[in-house]
N, C-alpha and C positions, 0 to 999 in steps of 0.2 A: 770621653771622660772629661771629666773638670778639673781645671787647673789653677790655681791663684797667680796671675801674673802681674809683675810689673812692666809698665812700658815706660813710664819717668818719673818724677817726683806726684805725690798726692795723683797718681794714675794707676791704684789698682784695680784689676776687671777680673773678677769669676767668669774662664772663658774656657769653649770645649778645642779641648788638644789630644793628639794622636797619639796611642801608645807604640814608641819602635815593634820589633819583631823581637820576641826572642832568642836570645843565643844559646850555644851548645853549654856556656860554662854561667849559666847567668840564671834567676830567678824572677818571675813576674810576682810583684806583692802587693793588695790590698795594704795602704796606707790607713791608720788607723787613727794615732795624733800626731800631728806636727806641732811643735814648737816653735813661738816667734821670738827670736836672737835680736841682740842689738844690731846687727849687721843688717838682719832683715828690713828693721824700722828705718836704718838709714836710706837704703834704696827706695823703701815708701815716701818717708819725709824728705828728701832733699836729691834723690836721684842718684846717691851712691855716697861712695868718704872718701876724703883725703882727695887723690888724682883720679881715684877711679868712681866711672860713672857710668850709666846705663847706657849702652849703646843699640840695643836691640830688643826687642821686649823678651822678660825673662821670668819663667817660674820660677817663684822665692820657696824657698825654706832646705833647712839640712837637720833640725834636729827631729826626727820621724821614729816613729814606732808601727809593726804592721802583720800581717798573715800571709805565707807566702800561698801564692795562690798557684803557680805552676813551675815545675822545675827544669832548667832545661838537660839535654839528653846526657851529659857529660858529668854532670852535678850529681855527686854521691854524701852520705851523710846530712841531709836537708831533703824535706818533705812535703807535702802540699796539707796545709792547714796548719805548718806550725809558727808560734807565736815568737817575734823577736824585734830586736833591735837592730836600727841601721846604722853602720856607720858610713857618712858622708865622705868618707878619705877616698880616692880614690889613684893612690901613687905609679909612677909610672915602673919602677922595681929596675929602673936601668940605667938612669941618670946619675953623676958622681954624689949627691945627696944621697940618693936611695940606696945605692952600694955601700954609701958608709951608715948607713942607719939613722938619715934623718929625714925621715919621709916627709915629715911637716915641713920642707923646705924643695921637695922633688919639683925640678924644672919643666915637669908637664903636667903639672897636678890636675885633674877632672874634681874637684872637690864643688858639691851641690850647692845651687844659687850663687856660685861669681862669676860675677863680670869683670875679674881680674884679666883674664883672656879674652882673646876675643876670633871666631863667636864663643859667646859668651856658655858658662856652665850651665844646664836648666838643672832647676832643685827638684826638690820634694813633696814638694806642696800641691800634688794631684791624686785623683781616689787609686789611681795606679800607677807601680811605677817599674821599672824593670831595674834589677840591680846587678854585679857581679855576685858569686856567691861568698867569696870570701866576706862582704859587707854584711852578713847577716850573722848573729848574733842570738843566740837561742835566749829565750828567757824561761824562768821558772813558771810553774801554774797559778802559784800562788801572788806574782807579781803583774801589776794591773800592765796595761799598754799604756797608760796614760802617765806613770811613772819611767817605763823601761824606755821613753821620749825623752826623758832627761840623764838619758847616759853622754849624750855627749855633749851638755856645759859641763856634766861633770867631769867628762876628757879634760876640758878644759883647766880646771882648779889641780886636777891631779897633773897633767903636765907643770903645770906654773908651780908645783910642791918641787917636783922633779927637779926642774928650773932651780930651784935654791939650792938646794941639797937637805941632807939630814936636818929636821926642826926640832927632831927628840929630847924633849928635856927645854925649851925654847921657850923665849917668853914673845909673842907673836902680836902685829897690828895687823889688821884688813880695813882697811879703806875703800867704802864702795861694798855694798851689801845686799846687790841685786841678786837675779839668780843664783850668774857664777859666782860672786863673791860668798854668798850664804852656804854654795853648794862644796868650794873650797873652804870655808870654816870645817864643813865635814871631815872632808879630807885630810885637813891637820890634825881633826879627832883622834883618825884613824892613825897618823902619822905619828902621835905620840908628843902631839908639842903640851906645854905644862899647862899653861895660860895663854887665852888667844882672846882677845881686846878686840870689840868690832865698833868701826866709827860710819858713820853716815849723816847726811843730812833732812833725815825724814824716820820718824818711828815706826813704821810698815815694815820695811828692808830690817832696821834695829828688831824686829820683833823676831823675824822669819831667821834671823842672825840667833838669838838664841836660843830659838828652837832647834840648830842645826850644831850646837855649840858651843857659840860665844860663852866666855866667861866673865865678860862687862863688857856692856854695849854703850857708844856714848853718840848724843845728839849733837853734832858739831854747829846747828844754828842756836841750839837752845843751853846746850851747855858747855861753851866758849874755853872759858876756866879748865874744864875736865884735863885734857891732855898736857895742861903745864907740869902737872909732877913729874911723868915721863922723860920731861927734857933736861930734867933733873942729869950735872956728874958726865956729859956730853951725851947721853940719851940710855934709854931704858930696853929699846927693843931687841932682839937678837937677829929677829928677819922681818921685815916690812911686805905686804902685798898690797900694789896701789891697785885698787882692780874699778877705778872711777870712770878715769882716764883726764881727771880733772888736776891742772895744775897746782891749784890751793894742795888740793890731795897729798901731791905728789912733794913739794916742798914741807909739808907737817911730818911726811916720813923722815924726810931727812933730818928736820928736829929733834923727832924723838928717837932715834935709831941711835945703838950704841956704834964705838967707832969700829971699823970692819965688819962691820953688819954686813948683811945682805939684803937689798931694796929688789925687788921685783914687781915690774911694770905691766900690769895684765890686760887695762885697760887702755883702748885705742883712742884718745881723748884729740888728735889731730899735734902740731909742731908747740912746742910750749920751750921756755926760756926755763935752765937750770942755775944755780945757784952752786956755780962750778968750784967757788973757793968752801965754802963748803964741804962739799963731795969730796975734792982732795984732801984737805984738812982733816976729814972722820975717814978716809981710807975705805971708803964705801963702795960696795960691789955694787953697781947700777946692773941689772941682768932685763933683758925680755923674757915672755914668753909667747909664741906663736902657734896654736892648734894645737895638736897634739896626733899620736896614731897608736903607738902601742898599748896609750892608756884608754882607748875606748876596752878593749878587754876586761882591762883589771876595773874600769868602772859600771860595767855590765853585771861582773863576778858581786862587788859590792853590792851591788842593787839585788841581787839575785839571791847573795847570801842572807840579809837584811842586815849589812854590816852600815849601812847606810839607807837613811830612809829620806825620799826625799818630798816628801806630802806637802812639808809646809812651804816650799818656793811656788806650787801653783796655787793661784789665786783664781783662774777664771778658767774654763772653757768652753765655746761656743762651736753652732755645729757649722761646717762649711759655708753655708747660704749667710753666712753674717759674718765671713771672713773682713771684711771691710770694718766693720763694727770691731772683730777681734783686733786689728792693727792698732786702731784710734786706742781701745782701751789700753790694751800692751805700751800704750807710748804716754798713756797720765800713769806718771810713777805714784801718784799719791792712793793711787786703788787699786793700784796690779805690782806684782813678780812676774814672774813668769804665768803667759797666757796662754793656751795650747786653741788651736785648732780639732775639732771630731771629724774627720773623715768622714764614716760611716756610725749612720745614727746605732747600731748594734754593738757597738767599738765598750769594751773593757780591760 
């Protein structure tokens, strides 16, 4: 089969890789779309983030959608031909994380394309792939594969909702309005917040922002001025989402954020210098968010329901043979959101 791998920076190869054996508790799947993540473009562009870096060559992607093509002999309620989502989690259910219920933190995590471990995790990003079966995820008939690939940025937006607490009633910034950030506007839809303000630096992401949402979008290179009201009275916001990972981002939260707000940090922007008397002074919750597990369900469920549509974050998809093509475009923000991989040219 074929694989999309990385071996280092600007060294991706469409190359044929072996599919394991199947297991008793485990499903073989026709890969349908994959999604390229920022995490993915980092290992393309620069050979990894932060500390971690590619040490062996490794098939990229986690956000996947697909057909299960055979079940193995133990695996009951799942069927050969049907249509779902995957989730990339793959927790160990034994470590004192997993025991307390936070898997997105389990001490032997297998989660698809990192090379946080070493050897390293292989992803997704091949026409087959073998998975456990609790990974899969039924979707509706009426829901394409090419959307049920975006359940888990949406994992992502609904954890980092999580991450805050209650928005209900809330008057809300996002910062950063790529996939996830557009795809978390949704999710605060659903979550009930009153008014939710999306900021960026580019009218593409602004656009995809109110289509998912937003109830004022503002251009932070072209319209400067915009966000001074906000900082109005020690600030306006009730919960911040930086989801950039950009410093500037992250201190304009703090501006506009009333005092005891809640700031949530979603985007992995590398070490950056805070504005610490500040942050003491407004009594400000700084919070992470990192992955998520439980909420790939509940954002399957939305997807499923059509309690959330998420049409307008893909901008582009190409079919396997111009994976290399799809990376470059994924990485010019000024013409893409999210860009999906086609597996198989028959893929709907």
């Amino acid at each position: 089969m074929k694989s999309v791998v990385c071996h280092a920076a600007k060294d991706l190869r469409i190359e044929h890789t072996e599919l394991p054996e199947l297991g008793a508790q485990q499903l073989r799947v026709r890969v349908a779309f994959g999604g390229i993540c920022g995490s993915d473009l980092h290992y393309y562009q620069h050979g990894g983030f932060g500390t971690v870096r590619i040490r062996q060559a490794m098939a990229l992607g986690h956000e996947v959608s697909g057909v299960i093509d055979a079940v193995g002999a133990a695996v009951s309620g799942l069927q050969k031909g049907q249509r779902i989502a995957i989730s990339p989690s793959r927790p160990c259910a034994h470590c004192r994380f997993c025991q307390a219920g936070q898997h997105n933190h389990c001490l032997n995590m297998r989660f698809f394309g990192s090379a946080m471990p070493f050897p390293h995790i292989q992803g997704a990003f091949s026409e087959q792939i073998i998975i456990e079966s609790h990974q899969a995820h039924p979707i509706g008939a009426h829901l394409s594969l090419s959307q049920a690939a975006l359940a888990e940025p949406l994992s992502v937006g609904l954890h980092a909702i999580a991450r805050a607490g209650s928005v209900l009633g809330q008057q809300v910034l996002v910062t950063g309005c790529g996939p996830i950030g557009s795809l978390l506007i949704a999710g605060l839809r659903r979550a009930g917040a009153a008014r939710i303000v999306a900021a960026d630096i580019a009218d593409l992401p602004l656009e995809c922002a109110r289509k998912m949402g937003a109830d004022e979008t503002i251009n932070l290179k072209t319209q400067s001025q915009a966000m001074e009201a906000y900082k109005a009275d020690k600030g306006q916001f009730d919960t911040v989402f930086e989801a950039s990972g950009s410093e500037p981002a992250l201190r304009l939260g703090l501006d506009v954020i009333r005092p005891r707000g809640v700031l949530v940090s979603v985007g992995m922007g590398g070490d950056i210098s805070l504005p610490m008397t500040q942050l003491v002074a407004k009594e400000v919750d700084l919070r992470g968010t990192f992955r998520f597990h439980p909420e790939f369900a509940t954002a399957v469920r939305f997807l499923n329901e059509g309690l959330i549509d998420g049409s307008p974050v893909i901008t582009g998809v190409l079919p396997l043979d111009r994976a290399i093509e799809a990376f470059d475009l994924a990485g010019d923000k000024s013409r893409s959101l999210k860009v999906q991989i086609a597996f198989e040219e028959a893929s709907a």
